[in-house]
VEXLO-665195 format. One line per field, with one value per residue (C-alpha): x, y, z; residue in one letter. Coordinates in nm, 2 decimals, m for minus. Example, Ala and Ser with C-alpha at 12.3 -4.5 7.8 and 13.67 -1.06 7.14 Angstrom:
2
px: c(1.23 1.37)
py: c(m0.45 m0.11)
pz: c(0.78 0.71)
res: c(a s)
This chain:
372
px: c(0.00 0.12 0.17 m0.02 0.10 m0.06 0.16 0.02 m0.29 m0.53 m0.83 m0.95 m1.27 m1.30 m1.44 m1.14 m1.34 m1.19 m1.25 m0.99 m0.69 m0.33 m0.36 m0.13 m0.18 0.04 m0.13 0.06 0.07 m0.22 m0.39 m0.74 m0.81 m1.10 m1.19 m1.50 m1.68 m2.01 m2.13 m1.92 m1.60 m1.36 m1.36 m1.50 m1.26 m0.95 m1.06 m1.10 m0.78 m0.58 m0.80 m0.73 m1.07 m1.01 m0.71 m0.48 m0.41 m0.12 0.06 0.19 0.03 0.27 0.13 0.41 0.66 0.58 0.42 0.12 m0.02 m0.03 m0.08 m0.36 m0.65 m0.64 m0.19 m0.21 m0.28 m0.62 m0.98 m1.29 m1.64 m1.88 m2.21 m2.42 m2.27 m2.23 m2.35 m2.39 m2.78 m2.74 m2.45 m2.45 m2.30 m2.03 m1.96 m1.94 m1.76 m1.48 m1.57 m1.19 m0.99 m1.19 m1.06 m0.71 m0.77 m0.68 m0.64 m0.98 m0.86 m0.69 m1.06 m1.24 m1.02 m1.01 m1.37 m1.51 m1.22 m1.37 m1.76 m1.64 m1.50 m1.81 m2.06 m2.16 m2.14 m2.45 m2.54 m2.30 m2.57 m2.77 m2.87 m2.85 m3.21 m3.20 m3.00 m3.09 m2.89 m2.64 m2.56 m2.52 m2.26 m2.09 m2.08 m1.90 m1.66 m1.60 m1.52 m1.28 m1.15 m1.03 m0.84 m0.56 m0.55 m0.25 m0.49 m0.88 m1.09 m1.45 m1.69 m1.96 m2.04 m2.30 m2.53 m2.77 m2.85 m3.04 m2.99 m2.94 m2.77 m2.55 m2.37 m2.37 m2.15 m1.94 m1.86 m1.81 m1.58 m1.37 m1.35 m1.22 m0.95 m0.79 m0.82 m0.69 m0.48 m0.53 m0.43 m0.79 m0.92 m1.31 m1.51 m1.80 m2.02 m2.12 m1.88 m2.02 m1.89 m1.58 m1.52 m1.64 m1.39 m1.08 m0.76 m0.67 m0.95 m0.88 m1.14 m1.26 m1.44 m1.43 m1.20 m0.96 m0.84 m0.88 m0.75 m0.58 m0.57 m0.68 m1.01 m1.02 m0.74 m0.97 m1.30 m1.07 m0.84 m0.97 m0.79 m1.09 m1.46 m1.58 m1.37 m1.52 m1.85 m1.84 m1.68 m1.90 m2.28 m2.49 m2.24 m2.09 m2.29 m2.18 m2.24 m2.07 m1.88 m1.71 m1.38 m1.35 m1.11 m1.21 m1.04 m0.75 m0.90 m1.00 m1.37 m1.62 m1.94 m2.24 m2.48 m2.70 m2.41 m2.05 m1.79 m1.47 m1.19 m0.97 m0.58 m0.44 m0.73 m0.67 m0.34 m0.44 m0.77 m0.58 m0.45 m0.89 m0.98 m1.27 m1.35 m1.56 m1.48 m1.69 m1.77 m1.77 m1.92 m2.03 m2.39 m2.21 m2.01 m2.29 m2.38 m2.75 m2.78 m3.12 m3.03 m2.81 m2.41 m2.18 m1.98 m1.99 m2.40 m2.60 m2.97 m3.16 m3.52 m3.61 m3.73 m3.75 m3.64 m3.60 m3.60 m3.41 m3.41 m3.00 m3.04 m3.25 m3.14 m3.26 m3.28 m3.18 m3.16 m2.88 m2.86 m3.17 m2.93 m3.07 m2.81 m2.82 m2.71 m2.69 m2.85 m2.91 m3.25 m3.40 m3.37 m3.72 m3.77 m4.11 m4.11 m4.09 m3.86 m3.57 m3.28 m2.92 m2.65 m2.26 m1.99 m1.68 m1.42 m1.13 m1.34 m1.46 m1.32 m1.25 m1.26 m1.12 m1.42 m1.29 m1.04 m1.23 m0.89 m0.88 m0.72 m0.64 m0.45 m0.21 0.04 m0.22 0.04 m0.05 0.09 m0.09)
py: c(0.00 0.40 0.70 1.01 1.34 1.64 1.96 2.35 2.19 2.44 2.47 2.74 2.75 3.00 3.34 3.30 3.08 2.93 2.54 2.46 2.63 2.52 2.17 1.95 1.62 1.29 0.95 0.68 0.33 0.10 0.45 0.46 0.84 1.03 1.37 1.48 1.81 2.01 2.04 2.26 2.26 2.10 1.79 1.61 1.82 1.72 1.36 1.45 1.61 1.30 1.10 1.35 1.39 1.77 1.99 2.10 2.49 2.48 2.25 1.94 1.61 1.26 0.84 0.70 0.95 1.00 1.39 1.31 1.64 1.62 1.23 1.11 0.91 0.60 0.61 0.66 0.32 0.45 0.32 0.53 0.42 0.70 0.83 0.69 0.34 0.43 0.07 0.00 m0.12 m0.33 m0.57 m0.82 m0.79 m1.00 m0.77 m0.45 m0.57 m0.69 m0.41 m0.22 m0.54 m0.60 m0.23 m0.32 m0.63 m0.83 m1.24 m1.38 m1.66 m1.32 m1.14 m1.46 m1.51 m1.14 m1.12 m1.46 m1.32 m0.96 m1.17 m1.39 m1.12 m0.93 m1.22 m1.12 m1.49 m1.56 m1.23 m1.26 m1.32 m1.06 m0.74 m0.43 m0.37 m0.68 m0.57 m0.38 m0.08 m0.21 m0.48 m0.23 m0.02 m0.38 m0.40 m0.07 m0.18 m0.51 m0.32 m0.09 m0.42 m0.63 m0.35 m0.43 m0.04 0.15 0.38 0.31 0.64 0.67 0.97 0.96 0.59 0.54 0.85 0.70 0.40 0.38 0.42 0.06 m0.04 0.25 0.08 m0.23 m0.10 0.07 m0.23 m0.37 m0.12 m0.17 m0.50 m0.50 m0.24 m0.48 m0.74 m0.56 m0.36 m0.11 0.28 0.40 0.83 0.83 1.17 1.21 1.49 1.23 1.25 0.87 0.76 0.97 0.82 0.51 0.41 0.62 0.55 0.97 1.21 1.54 1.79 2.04 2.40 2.70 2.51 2.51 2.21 2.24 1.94 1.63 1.38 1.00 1.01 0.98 1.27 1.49 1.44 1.49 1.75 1.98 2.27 2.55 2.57 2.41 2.09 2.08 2.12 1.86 1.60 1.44 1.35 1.50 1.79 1.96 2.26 2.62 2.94 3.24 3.30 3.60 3.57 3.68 3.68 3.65 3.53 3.44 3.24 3.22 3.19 3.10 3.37 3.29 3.51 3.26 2.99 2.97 2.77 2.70 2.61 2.35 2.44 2.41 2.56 2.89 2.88 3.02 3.16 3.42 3.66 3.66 3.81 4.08 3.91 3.65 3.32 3.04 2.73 2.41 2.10 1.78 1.63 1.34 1.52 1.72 1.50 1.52 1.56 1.51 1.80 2.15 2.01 2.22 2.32 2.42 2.39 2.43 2.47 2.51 2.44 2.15 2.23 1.90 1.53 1.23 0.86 0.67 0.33 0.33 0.67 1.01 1.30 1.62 1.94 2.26 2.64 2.87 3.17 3.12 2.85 2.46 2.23 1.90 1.64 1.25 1.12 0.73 0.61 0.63 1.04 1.16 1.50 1.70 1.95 2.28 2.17 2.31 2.03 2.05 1.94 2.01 2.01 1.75 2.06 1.80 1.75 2.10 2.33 2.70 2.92 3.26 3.49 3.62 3.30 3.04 2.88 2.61 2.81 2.57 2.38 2.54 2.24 2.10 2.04 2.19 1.96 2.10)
pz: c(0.00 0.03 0.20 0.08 0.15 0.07 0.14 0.13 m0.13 m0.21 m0.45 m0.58 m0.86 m1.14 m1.02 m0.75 m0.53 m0.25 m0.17 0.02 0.19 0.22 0.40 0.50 0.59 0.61 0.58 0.67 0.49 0.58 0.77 0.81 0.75 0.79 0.66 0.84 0.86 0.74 0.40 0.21 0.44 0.14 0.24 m0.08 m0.27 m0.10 m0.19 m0.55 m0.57 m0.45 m0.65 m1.02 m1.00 m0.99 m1.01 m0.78 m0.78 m0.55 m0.32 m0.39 m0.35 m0.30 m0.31 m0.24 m0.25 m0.63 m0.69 m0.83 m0.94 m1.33 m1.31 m1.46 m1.23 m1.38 m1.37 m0.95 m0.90 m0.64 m0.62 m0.54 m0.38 m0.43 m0.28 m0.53 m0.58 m0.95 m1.10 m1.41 m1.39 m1.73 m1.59 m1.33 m1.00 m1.15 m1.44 m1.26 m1.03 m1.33 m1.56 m1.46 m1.52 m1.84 m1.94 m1.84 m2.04 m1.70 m1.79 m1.77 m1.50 m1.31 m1.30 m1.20 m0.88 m0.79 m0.82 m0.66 m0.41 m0.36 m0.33 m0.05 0.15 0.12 0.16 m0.21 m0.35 m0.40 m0.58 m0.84 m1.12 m1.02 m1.14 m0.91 m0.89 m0.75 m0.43 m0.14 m0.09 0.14 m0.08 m0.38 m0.17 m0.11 m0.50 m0.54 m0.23 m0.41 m0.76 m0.60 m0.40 m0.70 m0.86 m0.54 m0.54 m0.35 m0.18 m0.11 m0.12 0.01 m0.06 0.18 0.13 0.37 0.39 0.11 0.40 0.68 1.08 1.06 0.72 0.86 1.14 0.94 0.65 0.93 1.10 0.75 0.60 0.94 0.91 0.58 0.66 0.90 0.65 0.38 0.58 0.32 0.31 0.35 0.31 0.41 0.39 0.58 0.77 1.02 1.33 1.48 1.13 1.21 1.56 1.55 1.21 1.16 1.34 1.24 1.22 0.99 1.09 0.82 0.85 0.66 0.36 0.65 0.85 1.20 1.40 1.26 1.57 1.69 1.74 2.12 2.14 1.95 2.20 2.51 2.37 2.08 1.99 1.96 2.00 1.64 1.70 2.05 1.94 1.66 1.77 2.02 2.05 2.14 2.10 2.39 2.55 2.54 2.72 2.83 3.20 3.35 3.45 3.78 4.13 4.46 4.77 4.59 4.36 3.97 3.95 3.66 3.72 3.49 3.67 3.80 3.92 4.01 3.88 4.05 3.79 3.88 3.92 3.63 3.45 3.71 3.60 3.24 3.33 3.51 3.21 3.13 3.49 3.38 3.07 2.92 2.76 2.63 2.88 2.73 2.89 2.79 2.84 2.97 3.23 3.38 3.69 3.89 4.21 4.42 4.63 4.55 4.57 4.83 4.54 4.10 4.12 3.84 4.00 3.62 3.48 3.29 2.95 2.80 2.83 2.59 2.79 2.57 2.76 2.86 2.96 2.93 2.79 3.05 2.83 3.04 2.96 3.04 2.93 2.66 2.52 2.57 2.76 2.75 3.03 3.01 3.31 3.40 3.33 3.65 3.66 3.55 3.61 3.48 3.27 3.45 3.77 3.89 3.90 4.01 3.80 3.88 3.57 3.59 3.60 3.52 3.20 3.11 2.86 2.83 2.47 2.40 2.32 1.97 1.86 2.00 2.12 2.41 2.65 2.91 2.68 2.50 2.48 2.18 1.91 1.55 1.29 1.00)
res: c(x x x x x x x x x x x x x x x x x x x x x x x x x x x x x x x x x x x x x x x x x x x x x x x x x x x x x x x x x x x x x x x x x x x x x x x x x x x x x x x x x x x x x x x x x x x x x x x x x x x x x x x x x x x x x x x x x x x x x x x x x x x x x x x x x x x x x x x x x x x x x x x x x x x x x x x x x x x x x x x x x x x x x x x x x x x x x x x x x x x x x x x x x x x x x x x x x x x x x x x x x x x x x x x x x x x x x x x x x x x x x x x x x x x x x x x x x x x x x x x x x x x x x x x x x x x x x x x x x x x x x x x x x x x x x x x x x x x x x x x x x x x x x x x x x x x x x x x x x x x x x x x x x x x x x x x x x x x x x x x x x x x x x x x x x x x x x x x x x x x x x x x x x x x x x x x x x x x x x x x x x x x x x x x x x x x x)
């Protein structure tokens, strides 16, 4: 398999749009990478770029250590499973699947093995006669998988593969897909908006906003450790609470004032919320590290009115309001509050983050290496 390396790539369309901005990203042979942000963030177009599929305006992009930039798509030695499958609704599961090797006029005996191959690693055996109207939509995605699979490709890329399934088929193919990267153990890229898909698949995340990377981590790095406020919010579900605090000092000590509750910062996070005394930063706090309490806690309570609730069966999700903005806390199953009380709830301060107002920065943790 490769390395891919994209260094200072940008895109920019005619009529000097910008897609994306300068990134720089190293993914390591047999890497399962995923590029995961909103609609529009440059994501898709980064995969195109390394796949030819669109050019590159400036940077430099390596499989391999070869600069691939005025190489044609079907010379970089790459596969690609799109959105939409992209079958061929005349052929047989068989024949799409071979279609590339037929191109490359691939030995017959070659295309049977790498097919029959490609089908019993999918569980696609018995479909091989089929048609693709014939096949549910998780079986067609296995198809396109299975056609990008016999090509023995350098470099697997995946646009979005799943988002035409549903909640089910969803966490199927994901579990799929995973499996077949250890198999393969395959230099994988995989876009998608979805951050469980994100989480739940990639051994690196590369976090997109604004056609600007903003976090390039393990996936379990980025939910304890993001670098600013859009990383913290995305990557995590449901998505980390926000409101605004005052910065203030009293008694010696660093406090958190929201006007309603205090907060008391742990040490460390005194230790740089200092330089903010008489200012306000953004409090972030997970809904699963906000922890009820039957009665007010000595210390860090949050006494707040219950505006909604959602009993899930392995836990209920209690929707607050601070500040006009809805909080969320994960609570065990047995907390059922009515609409309308006031609950108390205290924040795991170990766990809680702290944003500069205007740069959204995670102040507390200014060690966070940027390697892009």
């Amino acid at each position: 398999m490769a390395k891919v390396e994209l260094k200072g790539v940008t895109k920019i369309y005619d009529g000097n749009v910008l897609a994306v901005e300068k990134s720089n990203v190293t993914i390591e042979d047999r890497e399962f990478c995923v590029f995961v942000g909103p609609s529009g963030c440059g994501k898709s177009t980064t995969l195109r770029m390394v796949a030819g599929l669109e050019d590159i305006t400036a940077g430099e992009l390596y499989i391999d250590g070869e600069l691939m930039n005025d190489v044609p798509p079907k010379d970089r030695n790459i596969a690609m499973v799109f959105q939409n499958y992209a079958l061929y609704p005349h052929m047989s599961v068989f024949d799409n699947m071979a279609f590339g090797l037929k191109i490359r006029k691939t030995d017959k005996a070659e295309i049977q093995r790498r097919v029959e191959e490609a089908a019993r690693i999918l569980d696609l055996t018995t479909y091989l006669d089929r048609k693709p109207k014939a096949l549910s939509g998780g079986q067609r995605q296995r198809v396109a998988v299975g056609r990008a699979i016999v090509r023995s490709p350098k470099v697997f890329l995946f646009d979005e593969p799943l988002s035409n399934l549903d909640a089910k088929l969803r966490v199927q193919m994901r579990a799929e897909i995973s499996d077949l990267h250890n198999r393969l153990q395959a230099t994988m890229i995989y876009v998608t908006h979805d951050q469980v898909e994100a989480m739940t698949m990639g051994t690196k995340i590369v976090v997109m906003s604004e056609k600007r990377i903003q976090q390039i981590g393990e996936p379990l790095y980025l939910y304890n450790h993001p670098i600013n406020k859009f990383v913290a919010g995305f990557i995590g579900t449901p998505p980390m609470n926000f409101f605004k605090v005052s910065i203030v000092e009293k008694g010696g000590k660093v406090l958190a004032e929201e006007g309603t509750f205090t907060l008391t910062p742990t040490d460390v996070q005194q230790k740089h919320l200092k330089a903010y005394v008489g200012k306000e930063v953004w409090f972030g706090v997970r809904p699963e590290d906000l922890e009820y309490h039957d009665a007010p806690a000595a210390e860090n309570n949050m006494a707040v009115k219950v505006t909604n609730k959602e009993p899930l069966g392995a836990e209920t999700h209690v929707f607050v309001q601070v500040q006009n903005i809805n909080v969320v806390a994960k609570c065990e199953p047995s907390v059922n509050p009515q609409l309308g009380d006031t609950v108390n709830f205290t924040p795991k301060m170990e766990k809680v983050k702290f944003f500069d107002m205007e740069s959204e920065i995670n102040i507390c943790e200014p060690e966070i290496e940027k390697k892009w």
